[in-house]
C-alpha positions in Angstrom: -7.5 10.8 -73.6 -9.8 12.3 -75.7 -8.4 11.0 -78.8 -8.0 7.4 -77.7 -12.4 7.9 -76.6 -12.1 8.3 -72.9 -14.5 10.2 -71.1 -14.3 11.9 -67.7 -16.4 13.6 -65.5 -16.5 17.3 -65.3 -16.4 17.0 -61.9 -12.4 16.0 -62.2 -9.2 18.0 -63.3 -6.1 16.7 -64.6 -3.9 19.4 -63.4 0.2 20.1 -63.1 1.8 19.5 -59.9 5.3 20.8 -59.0 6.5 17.7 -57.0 4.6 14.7 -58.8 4.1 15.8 -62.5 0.4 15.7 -63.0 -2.6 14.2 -60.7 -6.2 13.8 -60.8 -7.9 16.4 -58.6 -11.7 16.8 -57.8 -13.6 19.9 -58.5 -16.8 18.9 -56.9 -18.3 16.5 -54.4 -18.9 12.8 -55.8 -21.6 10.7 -55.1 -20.9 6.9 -54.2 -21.2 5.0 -57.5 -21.3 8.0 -59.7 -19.1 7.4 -63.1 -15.6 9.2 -63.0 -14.0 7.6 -65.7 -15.1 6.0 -69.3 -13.0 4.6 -71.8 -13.5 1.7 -74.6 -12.0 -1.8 -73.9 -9.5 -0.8 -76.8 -8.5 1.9 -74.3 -7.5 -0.4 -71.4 -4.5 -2.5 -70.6 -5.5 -5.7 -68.9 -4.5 -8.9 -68.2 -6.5 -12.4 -67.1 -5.8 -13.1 -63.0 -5.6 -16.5 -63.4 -2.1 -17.6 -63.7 -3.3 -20.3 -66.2 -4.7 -18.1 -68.8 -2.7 -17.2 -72.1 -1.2 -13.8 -72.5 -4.9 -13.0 -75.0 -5.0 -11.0 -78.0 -1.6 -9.2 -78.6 0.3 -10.5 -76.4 1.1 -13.6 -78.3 4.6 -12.9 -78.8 4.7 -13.4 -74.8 3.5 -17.1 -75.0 6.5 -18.6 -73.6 7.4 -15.6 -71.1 4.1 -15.8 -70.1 3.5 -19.0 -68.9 6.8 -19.0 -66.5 5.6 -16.0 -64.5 2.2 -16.3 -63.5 1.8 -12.9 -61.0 -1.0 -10.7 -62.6 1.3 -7.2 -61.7 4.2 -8.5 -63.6 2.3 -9.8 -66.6 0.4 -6.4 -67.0 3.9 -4.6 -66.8 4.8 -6.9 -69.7 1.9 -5.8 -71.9 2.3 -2.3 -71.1 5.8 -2.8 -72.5 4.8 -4.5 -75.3 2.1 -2.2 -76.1 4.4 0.8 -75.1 3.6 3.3 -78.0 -0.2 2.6 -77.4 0.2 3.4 -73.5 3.2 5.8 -73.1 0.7 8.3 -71.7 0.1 6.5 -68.9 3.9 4.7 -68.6 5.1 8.4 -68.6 2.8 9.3 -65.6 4.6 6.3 -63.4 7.3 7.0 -61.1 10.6 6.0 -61.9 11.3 2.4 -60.3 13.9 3.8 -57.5 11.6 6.3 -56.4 9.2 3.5 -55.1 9.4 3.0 -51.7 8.0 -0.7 -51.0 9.0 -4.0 -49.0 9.7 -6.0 -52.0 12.5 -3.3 -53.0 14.2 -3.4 -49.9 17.4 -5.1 -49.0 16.9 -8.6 -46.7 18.3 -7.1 -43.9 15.6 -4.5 -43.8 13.1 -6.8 -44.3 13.5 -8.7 -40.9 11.7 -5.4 -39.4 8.2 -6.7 -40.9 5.9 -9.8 -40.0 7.3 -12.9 -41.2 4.3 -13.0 -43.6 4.7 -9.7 -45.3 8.5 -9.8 -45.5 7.8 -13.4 -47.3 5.3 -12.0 -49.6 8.1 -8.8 -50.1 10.5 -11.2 -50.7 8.8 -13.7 -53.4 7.7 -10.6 -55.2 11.3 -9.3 -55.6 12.3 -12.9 -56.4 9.7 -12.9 -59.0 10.2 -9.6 -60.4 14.2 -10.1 -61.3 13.4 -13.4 -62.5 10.7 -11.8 -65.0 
């Protein structure tokens, strides 16, 4: 972090945990709106919400990806892949993709357990995601 000009408050630790591999961990009390983190726009990994905008600067080799799958979540995953030697850091610190446990990973049949609207939502994102 430090080399890449991020800034964090003293008040937080990054520290080793047994089960997860590292977390964040508070050292002191923290004031609503007080600054925990800092880091130069260089630093960050983002992506425009609007599922019109272009995949911006560095991304250009997504152009035509990009404009068939329009959910922010997947489009940032993209970057970050792209960009994977700038961010590996921070990919490394992810959990692995079967240790998830959300809606959209589950099998249809579990999914008739949830509101119709939330098993629909679950649904369209898995749809989305294996399309991506």
């Amino acid at each position: 972090m430090e080399a890449s000009g991020i800034v964090t408050s003293k008040k937080l630790q990054i520290v080793p945990d047994e089960e997860e591999g590292r977390c964040v961990k508070s050292i002191a009390a923290i004031e609503k709106g007080e600054v925990l983190v800092q880091l130069p726009q260089a630093s960050a990994a983002s992506v425009q919400m609007s599922d019109t905008a272009g995949p911006g600067e560095g991304l250009e080799p997504l152009a035509g990806w990009w404009s068939r799958h329009t959910r922010s979540s997947i489009r940032l995953a993209a970057a970050l892949v792209l960009q994977r030697e700038k961010f590996q850091p921070y990919i490394d610190m992810l959990y692995p993709m079967e240790s998830i446990y959300a809606p959209w990973l589950w099998e249809d049949q579990d999914l008739q357990f949830l509101p119709e609207k939330l098993a629909a939502s679950a649904a369209a994102r898995r749809k989305a995601l294996e399309s991506a």
